[in-house]
VOGU-3710 file (C-alpha; in Angstrom, 3 decimals, decimal comma):
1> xxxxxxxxxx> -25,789/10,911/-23,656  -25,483/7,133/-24,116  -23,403/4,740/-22,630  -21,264/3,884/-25,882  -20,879/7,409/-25,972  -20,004/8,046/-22,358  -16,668/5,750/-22,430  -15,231/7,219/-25,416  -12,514/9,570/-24,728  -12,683/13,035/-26,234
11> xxxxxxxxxx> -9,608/15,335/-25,194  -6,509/14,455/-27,683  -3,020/13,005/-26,185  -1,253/15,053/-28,803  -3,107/18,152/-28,409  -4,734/18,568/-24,930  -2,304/15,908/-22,980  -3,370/17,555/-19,462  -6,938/17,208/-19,843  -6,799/13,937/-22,076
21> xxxxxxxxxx> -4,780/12,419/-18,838  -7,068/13,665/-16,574  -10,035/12,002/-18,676  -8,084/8,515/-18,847  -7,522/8,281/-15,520  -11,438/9,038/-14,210  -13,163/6,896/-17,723  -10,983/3,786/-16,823  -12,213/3,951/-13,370  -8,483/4,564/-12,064
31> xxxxxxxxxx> -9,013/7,025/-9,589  -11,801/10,342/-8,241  -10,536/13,766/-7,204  -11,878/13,973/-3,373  -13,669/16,802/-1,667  -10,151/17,770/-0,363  -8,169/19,746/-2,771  -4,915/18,044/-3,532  -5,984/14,614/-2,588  -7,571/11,912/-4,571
41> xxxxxxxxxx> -9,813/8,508/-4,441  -7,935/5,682/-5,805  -10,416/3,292/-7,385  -9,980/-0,541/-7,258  -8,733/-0,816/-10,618  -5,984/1,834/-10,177  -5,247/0,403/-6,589  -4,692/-2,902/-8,275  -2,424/-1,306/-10,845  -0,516/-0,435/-7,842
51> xxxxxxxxxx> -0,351/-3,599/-6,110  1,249/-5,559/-9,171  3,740/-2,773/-9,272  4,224/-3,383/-5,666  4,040/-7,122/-5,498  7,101/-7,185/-7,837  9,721/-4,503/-6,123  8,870/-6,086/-2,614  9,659/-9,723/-3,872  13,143/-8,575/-5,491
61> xxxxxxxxxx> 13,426/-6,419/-2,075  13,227/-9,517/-0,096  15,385/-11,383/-2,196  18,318/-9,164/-1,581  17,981/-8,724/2,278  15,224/-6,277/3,088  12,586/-6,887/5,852  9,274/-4,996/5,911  8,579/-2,270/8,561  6,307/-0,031/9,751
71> xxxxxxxxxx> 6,555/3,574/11,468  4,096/5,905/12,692  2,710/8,321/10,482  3,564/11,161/13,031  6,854/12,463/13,975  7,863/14,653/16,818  9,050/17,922/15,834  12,329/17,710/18,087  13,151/14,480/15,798  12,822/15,786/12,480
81> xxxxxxxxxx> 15,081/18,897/14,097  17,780/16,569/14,338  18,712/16,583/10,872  18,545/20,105/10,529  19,009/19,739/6,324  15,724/17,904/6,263  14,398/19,921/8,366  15,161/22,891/5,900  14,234/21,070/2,508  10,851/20,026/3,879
91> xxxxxxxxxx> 9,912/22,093/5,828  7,526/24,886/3,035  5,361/20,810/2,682  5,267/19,910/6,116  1,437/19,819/7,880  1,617/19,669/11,348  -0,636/18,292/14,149  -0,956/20,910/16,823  -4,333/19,164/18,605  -5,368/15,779/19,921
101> xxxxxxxxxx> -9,413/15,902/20,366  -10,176/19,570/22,475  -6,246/19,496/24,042  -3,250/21,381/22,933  -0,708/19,532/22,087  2,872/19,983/24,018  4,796/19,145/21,050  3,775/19,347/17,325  3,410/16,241/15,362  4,803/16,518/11,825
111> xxxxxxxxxx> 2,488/14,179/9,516  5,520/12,161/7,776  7,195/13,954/4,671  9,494/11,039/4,651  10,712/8,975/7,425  14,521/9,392/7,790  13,928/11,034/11,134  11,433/8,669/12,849  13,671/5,435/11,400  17,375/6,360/11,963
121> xxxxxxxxxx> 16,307/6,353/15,563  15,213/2,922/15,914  18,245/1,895/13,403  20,660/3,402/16,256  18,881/1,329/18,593  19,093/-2,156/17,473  22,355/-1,325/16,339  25,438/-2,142/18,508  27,585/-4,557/16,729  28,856/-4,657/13,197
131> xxxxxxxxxx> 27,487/-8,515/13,477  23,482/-6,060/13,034  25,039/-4,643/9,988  23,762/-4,059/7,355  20,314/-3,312/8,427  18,005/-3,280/5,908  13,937/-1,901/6,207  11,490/-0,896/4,244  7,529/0,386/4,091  4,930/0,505/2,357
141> xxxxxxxxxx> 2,953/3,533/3,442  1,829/6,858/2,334  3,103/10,574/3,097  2,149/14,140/2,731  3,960/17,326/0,876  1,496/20,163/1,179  2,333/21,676/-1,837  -0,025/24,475/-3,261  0,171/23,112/-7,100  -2,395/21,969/-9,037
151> xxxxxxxxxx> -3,537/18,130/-8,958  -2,305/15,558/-11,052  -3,374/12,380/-10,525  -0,123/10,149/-9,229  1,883/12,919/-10,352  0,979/15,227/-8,150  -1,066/14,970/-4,993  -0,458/16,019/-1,496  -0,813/12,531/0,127  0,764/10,113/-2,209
161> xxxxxxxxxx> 1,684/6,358/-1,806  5,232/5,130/-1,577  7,617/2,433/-0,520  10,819/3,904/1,961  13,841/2,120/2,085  16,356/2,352/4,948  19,349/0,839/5,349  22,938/0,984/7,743  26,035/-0,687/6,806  29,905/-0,688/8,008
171> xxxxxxxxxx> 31,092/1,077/5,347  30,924/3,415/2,143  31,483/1,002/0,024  28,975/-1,348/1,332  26,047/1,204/1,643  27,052/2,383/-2,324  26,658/-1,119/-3,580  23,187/-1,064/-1,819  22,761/2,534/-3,377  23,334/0,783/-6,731
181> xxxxxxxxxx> 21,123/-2,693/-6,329  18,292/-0,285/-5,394  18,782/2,090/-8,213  19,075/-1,333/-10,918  16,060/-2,443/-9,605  13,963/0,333/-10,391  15,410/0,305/-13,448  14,700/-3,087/-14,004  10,831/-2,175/-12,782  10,514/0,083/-15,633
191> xxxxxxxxxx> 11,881/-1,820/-18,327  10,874/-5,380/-17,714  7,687/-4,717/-15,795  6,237/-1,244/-17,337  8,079/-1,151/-20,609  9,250/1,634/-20,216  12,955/2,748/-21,144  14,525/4,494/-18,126  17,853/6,783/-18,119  19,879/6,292/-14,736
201> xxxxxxxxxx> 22,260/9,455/-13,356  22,240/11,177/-10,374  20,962/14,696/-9,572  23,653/17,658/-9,538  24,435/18,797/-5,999  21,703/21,562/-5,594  19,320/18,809/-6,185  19,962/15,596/-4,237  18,146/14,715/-1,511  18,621/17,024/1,892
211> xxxxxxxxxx> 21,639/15,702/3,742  22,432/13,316/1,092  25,884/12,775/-0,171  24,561/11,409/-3,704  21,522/11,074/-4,850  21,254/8,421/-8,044  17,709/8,407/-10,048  15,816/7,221/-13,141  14,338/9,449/-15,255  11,611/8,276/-17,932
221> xxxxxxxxxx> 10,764/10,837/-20,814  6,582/11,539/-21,281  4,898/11,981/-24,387  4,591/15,572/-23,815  8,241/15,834/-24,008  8,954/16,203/-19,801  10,704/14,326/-18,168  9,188/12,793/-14,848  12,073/11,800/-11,568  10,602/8,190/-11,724
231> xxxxxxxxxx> 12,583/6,785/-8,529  15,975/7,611/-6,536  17,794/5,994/-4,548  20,271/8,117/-1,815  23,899/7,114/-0,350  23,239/9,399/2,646  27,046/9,019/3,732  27,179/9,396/7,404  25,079/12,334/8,076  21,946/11,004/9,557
241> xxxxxxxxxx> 24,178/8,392/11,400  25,660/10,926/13,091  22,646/13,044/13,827  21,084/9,830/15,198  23,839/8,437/16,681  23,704/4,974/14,126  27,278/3,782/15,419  28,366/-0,013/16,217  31,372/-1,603/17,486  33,632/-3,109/14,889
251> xxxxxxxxxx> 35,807/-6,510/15,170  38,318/-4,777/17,327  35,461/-3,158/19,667  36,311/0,313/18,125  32,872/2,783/17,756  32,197/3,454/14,328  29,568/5,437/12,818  27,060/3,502/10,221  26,580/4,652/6,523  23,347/5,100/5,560
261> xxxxxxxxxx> 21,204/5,177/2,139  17,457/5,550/1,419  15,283/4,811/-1,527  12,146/5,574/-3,130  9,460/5,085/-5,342  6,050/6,536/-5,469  2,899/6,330/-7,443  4,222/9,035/-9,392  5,278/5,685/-11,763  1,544/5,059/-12,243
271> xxxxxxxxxx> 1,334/8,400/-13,899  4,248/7,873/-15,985  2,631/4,404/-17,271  -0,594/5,725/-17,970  0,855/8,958/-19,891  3,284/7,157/-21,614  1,495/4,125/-22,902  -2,049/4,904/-22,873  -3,758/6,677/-26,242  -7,328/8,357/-27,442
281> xxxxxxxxxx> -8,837/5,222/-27,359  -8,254/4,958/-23,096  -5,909/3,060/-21,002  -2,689/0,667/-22,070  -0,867/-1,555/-19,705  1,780/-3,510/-20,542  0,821/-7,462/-19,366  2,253/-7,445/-16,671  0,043/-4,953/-14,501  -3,214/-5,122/-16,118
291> xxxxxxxxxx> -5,547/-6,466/-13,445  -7,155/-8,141/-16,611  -4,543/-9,202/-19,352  -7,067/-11,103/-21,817  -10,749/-11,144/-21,976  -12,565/-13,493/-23,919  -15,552/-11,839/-26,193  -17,734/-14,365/-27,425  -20,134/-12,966/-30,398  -23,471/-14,981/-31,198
301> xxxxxxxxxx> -26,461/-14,925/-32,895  -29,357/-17,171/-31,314  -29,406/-20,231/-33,184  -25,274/-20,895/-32,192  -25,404/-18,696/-28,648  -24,763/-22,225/-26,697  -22,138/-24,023/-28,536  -20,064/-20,323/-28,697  -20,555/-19,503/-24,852  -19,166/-23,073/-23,763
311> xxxxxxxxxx> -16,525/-22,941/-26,244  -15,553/-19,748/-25,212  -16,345/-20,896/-21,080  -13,968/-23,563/-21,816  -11,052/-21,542/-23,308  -11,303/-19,094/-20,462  -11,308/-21,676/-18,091  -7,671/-22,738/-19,311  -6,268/-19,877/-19,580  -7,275/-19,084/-15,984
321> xxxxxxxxxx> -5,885/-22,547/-15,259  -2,507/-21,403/-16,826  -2,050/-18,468/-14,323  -3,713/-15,698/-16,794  -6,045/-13,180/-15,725  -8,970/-13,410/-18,001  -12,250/-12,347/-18,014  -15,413/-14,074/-20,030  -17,722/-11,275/-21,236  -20,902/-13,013/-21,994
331> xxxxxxxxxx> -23,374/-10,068/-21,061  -25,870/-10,524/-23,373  -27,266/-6,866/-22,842  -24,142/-5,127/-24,418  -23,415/-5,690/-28,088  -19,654/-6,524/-29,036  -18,877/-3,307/-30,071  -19,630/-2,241/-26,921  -17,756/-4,799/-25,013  -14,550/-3,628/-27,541
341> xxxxxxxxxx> -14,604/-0,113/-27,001  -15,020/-0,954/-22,936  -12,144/-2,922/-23,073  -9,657/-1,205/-24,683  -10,516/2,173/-22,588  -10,015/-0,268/-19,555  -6,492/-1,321/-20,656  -7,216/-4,650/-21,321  -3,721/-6,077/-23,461  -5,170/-9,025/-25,473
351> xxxxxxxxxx> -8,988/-9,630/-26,537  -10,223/-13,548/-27,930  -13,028/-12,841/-30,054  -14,763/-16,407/-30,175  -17,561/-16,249/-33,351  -19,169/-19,236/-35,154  -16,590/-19,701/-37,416  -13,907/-20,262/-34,552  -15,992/-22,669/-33,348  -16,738/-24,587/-36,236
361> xxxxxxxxxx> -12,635/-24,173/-37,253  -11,535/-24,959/-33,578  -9,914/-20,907/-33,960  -9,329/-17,641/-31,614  -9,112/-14,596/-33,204  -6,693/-12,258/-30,931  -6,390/-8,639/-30,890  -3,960/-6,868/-29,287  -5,040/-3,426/-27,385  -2,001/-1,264/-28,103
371> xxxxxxxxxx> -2,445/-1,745/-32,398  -5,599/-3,279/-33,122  -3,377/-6,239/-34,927  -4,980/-9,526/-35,244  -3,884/-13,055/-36,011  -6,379/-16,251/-36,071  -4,316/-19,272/-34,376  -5,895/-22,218/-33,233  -7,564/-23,452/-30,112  -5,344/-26,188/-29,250
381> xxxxxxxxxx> -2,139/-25,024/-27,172  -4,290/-21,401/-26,180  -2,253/-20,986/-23,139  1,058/-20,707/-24,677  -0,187/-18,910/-27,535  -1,692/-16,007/-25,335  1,378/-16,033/-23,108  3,304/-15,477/-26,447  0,862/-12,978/-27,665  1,157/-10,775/-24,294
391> xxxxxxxxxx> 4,770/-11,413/-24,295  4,581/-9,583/-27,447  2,513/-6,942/-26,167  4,708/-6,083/-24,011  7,606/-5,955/-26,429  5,802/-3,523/-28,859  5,301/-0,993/-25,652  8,742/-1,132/-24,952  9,841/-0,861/-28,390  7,785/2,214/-29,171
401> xxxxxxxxxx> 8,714/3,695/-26,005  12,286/3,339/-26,696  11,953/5,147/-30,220  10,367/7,900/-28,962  13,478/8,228/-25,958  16,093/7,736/-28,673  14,614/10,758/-31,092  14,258/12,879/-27,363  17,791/13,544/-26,658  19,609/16,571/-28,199
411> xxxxxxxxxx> 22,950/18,283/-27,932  23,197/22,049/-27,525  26,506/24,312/-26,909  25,030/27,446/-25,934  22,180/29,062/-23,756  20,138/29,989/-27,071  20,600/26,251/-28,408  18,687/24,998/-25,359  15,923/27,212/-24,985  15,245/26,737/-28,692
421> xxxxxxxxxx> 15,376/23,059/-28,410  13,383/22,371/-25,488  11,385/25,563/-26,023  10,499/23,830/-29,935  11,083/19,903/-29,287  11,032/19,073/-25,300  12,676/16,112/-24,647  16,293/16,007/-23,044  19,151/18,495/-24,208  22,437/17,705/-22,869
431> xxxxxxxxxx> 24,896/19,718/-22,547  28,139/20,962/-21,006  28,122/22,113/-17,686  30,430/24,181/-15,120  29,099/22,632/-12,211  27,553/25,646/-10,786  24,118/26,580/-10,116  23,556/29,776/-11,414  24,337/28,700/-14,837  20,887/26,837/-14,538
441> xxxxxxxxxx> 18,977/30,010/-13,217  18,355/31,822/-16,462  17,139/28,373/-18,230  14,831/27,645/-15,260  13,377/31,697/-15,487  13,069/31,523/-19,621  11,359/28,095/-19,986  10,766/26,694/-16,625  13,664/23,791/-17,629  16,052/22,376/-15,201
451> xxxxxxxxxx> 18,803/19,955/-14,925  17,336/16,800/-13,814  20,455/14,375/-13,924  24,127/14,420/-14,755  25,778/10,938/-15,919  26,101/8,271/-12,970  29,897/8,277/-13,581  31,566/11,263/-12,268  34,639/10,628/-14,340  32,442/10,553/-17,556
461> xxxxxxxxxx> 33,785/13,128/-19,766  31,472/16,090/-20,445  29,766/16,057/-23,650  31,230/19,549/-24,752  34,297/20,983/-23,417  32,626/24,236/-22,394  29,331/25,280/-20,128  26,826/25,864/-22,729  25,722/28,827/-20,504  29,045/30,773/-19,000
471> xxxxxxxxxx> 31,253/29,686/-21,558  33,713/28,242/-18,856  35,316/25,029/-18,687  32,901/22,286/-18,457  32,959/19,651/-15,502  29,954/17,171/-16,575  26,982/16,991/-18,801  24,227/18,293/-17,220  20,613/17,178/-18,900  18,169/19,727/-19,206
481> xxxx> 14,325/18,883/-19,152  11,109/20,026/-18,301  9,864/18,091/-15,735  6,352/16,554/-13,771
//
C-alpha cells in the first residue's frame, strides 16, 4: 500500500461511526491501544490536545481561588470505608494492591477511583478556623475504574486522565456558588474553547454522584445521536465533612461542620471533540487546541523554488512572531497533494498555499480544514488576517454543532413516543417525569436509554403535566438519551 494511500481514512462517520473513530484517532497519531486491555498509549499529538484543554481550565481555576495539589495514587482501604456511599458506588471498579515486592500487604491499597477519601482528610486537617475557609484544591492526575467494557479511546478506558476539584466552605450557600462557577466553566470550555454547544442540568437522584447531595453536569450530544456526561460538578452537602470530620470554629468559636463540593473533567472531552468535529477526511480541531493551527504549503516548480520558499519562510516567520502555531512544509520529497491530505487528517484548521502567482501578486491563498473554502487576501497584514480566518474557523464548528443540537431534542408523552424516537432519531427526548426510578427501568431494558439530566432549576415546570411512562403526575422533565 502507499503512503498517500495509508493516511486516507476508510470507515464512514455516518455509517460505521465506531470503527471510523477508532481509525481517526490511531491515523492522526492521537493515541495506540497498549498490550493491556482497557488501557491506551497517548501519542504526543493527542497529549498535546490535552494540555491546551488543560492549560485553559487551570488558568480560569486559578483565577477564582484554586491552588494545585497532589495526592497519592493509593488509598488505604479503612479510608475509602469512611464514606461508606463511595465505598458502595465504586466499589464493582476498584483494583486493589494486596503486595509490595514478595510481602503481603497488612492493609489493601485501593488504586484511586477518585480522591474524596484520601483529600477530605487532609482538608479536616488544615482546617480549624472559618478564617481557612473556603479551601479550595485541585489535581491533575489520572485514576482507574476497572470496568469490563470494551475500549474507547478517551471515552472509555480503565486508567483515564482527569483534573479533581475539592473544596470546603462555611456554608451551603457558599459551597453552591462554587458548585455553579465550576459547572459555568466547563461550560464555557466547551463552547468558547471546543465549539461545542453544551446543555447544563443535573442528574436525577439515582444518578448523582455517591454521597452527593446534587450533582450538576454538561451534557454534549455526538454525531451518532448519544449523548456523552462531558463534566460535573458535585455540592456534596455535608456528608464527607462529617465522615472526615471537615469542621472549623466560626466567629463565635462555635464547631461547625464544612460543606463540601467536587468537580470533574476527564479526557472523555477529547473523545467528544474528535467525534463531534472530526469527518472522513481525519481530524478537526477548533483553533484553539490544534497543536498546529496554520501550516504554510509552499508549491514550486524549479525555476521559482527560491523566491517561493523565502516568501513563504518569511510569512511563517510572522505569523510565529504573532503568537500562531504554524508550521512551514517545505519537504521537497512529498508532493502538495500529499502535504494536503496529511494535513487535514492531522487536524490542521487553516492551510497558506504560497504558489508563483502569490508571490508575484504579494497573495496567500487560505483554506480552511473544516469546508475546503478558500479566499486569496493579501500578504500585507497576514497576522490579523489568519487570526480572523481561525476566528472564523472556530465559529463555523460551533455553528454547525449547534444546528445539529437544536434538530436533537424531541418531546414525547408516552413510553411508545420515546422508544420510537430515540429508537428512530437518537438525540435527546424530553419528557415528563414522576420522579421515580422505575419509570426509567423499562426504557433502559428496551433501548439501553436513560435519563441523563433533569433541568438545573428544580422549580422549572415539567414539560408535560404527566410521566410519559406511569401516567402519574409529573414532577420534572427528565431527558432521555443514549449515552458514551
Amino acid at each position: 500500500m502507499s503512503g498517500e494511500q495509508e493516511l486516507g481514512i476508510t470507515e464512514s462517520k455516518e455509517y460505521s461511526p465506531g470503527e471510523w473513530y477508532a481509525e481517526v484517532v490511531q491515523k492522526a497519531g492521537l493515541a495506540d491501544y497498549a498490550p493491556m486491555g482497557g488501557f491506551i498509549v497517548t501519542r504526543p499529538r493527542g497529549y498535546a490536545i490535552w494540555e491546551r484543554i488543560q492549560s485553559h481550565l487551570d488558568g480560569w481555576f486559578k483565577d477564582t481561588g484554586v491552588d494545585n495539589a497532589y495526592f497519592p495514587l493509593f488509598i488505604p482501604e479503612s479510608y475509602l470505608e469512611k464514606e461508606k456511599d463511595v465505598v458502595e458506588g465504586f466499589d464493582p471498579e476498584v483494583a486493589w494492591v494486596t503486595h509490595g515486592g514478595h510481602e503481603e500487604l497488612e492493609e489493601r491499597l485501593a488504586v484511586r477511583p477518585t480522591s474524596e477519601s484520601i483529600i477530605a482528610p487532609f482538608m479536616a486537617q488544615w482546617t480549624r478556623s472559618h478564617r481557612d475557609l473556603p479551601m479550595r484544591l485541585n489535581q491533575w492526575c489520572s485514576v482507574v475504574r476497572w470496568e469490563a467494557t470494551e475500549t474507547k479511546p478517551f471515552f472509555r478506558t480503565k486508567e483515564f486522565l482527569w483534573q479533581e476539584g475539592h473544596t470546603a466552605h462555611t456554608d451551603q450557600a457558599d459551597a453552591w456558588d462554587e458548585t455553579m462557577t465550576r459547572l459555568d466553566q466547563y461550560e464555557r470550555l466547551y463552547r468558547d474553547v471546543m465549539a461545542m454547544p453544551p446543555l447544563k442540568g443535573r442528574k436525577p437522584a439515582h444518578d448523582k454522584f455517591p454521597g452527593a447531595h446534587t450533582t450538576t453536569t454538561v451534557e454534549a450530544l455526538m454525531p451518532d445521536g448519544k449523548s456523552v456526561q462531558a463534566a460535573t460538578s458535585h455540592y456534596l452537602g455535608t456528608s464527607f465533612a462529617e465522615a472526615f470530620d471537615i469542621t472549623y470554629s466560626d466567629e463565635d468559636e462555635e464547631k461547625r461542620t464544612a460543606h463540601t463540593t467536587s468537580w470533574g473533567l476527564s479526557w472523555r472531552a477529547m473523545g467528544a471533540l474528535i467525534m463531534t468535529h472530526s469527518d472522513d477526511q481525519g481530524l478537526v480541531l477548533p483553533p484553539a487546541l490544534a497543536p498546529t493551527q496554520v501550516v504554510v504549503v509552499p508549491i514550486w516548480q524549479e525555476d521559482t523554488k527560491d523566491d517561493v520558499l523565502e516568501y513563504s519562510a518569511d510569512l511563517a516567520a510572522e505569523l510565529e512572531e504573532a503568537g500562531i502555531r504554524v508550521e512551514l512544509d517545505d519537504r521537497d520529497h512529498r508532493n502538495p497533494g500529499f502535504k494536503y491530505n496529511e494535513h487535514e487528517l492531522n487536524g490542521v484548521p487553516l492551510r497558506i498555499e504560497i504558489g508563483p502567482h502569490e508571490v508575484e501578486d504579494g497573495e496567500a491563498t487560505l483554506v480552511h480544514r473544516p469546508d475546503g473554502e478558500s479566499e486569496t487576501v493579501d500578504r500585507e497584514g497576514i497576522d490579523v488576517t489568519a487570526a480572523d480566518h481561525l476566528d472564523t474557523i472556530h465559529g463555523k464548528l460551533l455553528a454547525d454543532a449547534e444546528e445539529t443540537l437544536e434538530g436533537e431534542i424531541r418531546e414525547a408523552e408516552s413510553r411508545e413516543e420515546i422508544l420510537g424516537t430515540i429508537g428512530q432519531h437518537g438525540g435527546y427526548v424530553k419528557c415528563g417525569w414522576c420522579g421515580d426510578e422505575d419509570c426509567e427501568e423499562p426504557i433502559k431494558e428496551a433501548i439501553a436509554a436513560e435519563i441523563v439530566m433533569v433541568p438545573l432549576d428544580r422549580d422549572e415546570e415539567p414539560v408535560h403535566d404527566e410521566c410519559a411512562i406511569c401516567g402519574e403526575d409529573a414532577e420534572e422533565t427528565a431527558y432521555f438519551a443514549k449515552s458514551y
